[in-house]
N, C-alpha and C positions, 0 to 999 in steps of 0.2 A: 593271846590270852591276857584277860586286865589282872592286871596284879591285886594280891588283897592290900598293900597300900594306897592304890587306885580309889578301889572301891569305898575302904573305910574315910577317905580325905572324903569325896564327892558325899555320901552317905552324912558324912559330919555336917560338911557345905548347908545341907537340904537341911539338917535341923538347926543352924544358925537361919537361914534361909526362913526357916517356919516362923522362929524366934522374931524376927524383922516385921514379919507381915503380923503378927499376933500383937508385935508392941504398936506396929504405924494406926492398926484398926483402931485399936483402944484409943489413942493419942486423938487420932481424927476425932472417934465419935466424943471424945471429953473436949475437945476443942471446939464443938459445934459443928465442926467442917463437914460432917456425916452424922446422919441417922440411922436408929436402928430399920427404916425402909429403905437407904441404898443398898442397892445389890456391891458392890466395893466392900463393903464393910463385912457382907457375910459371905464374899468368895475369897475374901484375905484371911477371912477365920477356916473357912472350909480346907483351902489350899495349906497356908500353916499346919492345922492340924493331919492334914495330908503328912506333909513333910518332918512333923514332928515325930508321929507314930513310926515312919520308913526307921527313923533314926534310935530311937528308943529301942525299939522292937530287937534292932540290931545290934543294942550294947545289952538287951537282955533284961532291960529296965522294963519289966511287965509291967506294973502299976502307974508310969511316966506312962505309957503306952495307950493304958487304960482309960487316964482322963485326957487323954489328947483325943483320943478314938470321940469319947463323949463330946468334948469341945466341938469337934467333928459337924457330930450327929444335931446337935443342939442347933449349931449354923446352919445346918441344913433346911431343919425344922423351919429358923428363922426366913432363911432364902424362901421356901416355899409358902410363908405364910404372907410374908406380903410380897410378893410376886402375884399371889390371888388375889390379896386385895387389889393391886394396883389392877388386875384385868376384871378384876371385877366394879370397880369403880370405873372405870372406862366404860362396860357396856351400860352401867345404866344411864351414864353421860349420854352416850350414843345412841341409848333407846329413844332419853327422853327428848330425844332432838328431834326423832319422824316424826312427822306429820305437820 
């Protein structure tokens, strides 16, 4: 059996862990290094906010919880909006090359 010391270290870990990838995204994209169209920039927000909420949730911090979850959902939104674009700008490339 894991010990509830275990669990709470590892558990902490994950929300410093969130912490890391929520500051490096920002840092990237204010540096120029990324855009808000690399996929990095919004699976480091998706993943953080993964790992934040695990962690919040578990100290009881509902409202921490809350806007992590959103943080979350927001990156998502972003991953999926240009992921279309980028496949959608691709087919019309591709179209407009037959013939």
């Amino acid at each position: 059996m894991i010990s509830e010391t275990l669990i709470s270290f590892i558990i902490q870990a994950l929300g410093w862990v969130g912490t890391v990838l929520f500051i490096v995204s920002y840092f990237q994209l204010n540096r120029g290094i990324w855009t808000l169209q690399d996929t990095k920039f919004h699976v480091y927000n998706i993943l953080g906010s993964i790992f934040l909420v695990v962690d919040t949730v578990y100290d009881f911090s509902f409202a921490s919880a809350a806007a992590n979850l959103f943080w979350g959902i927001v990156a998502c939104y972003g991953l999926i909006k240009y992921r279309k674009g980028v496949d959608h700008h691709n087919n019309l490339h591709s179209s407009s090359e037959v013939g």
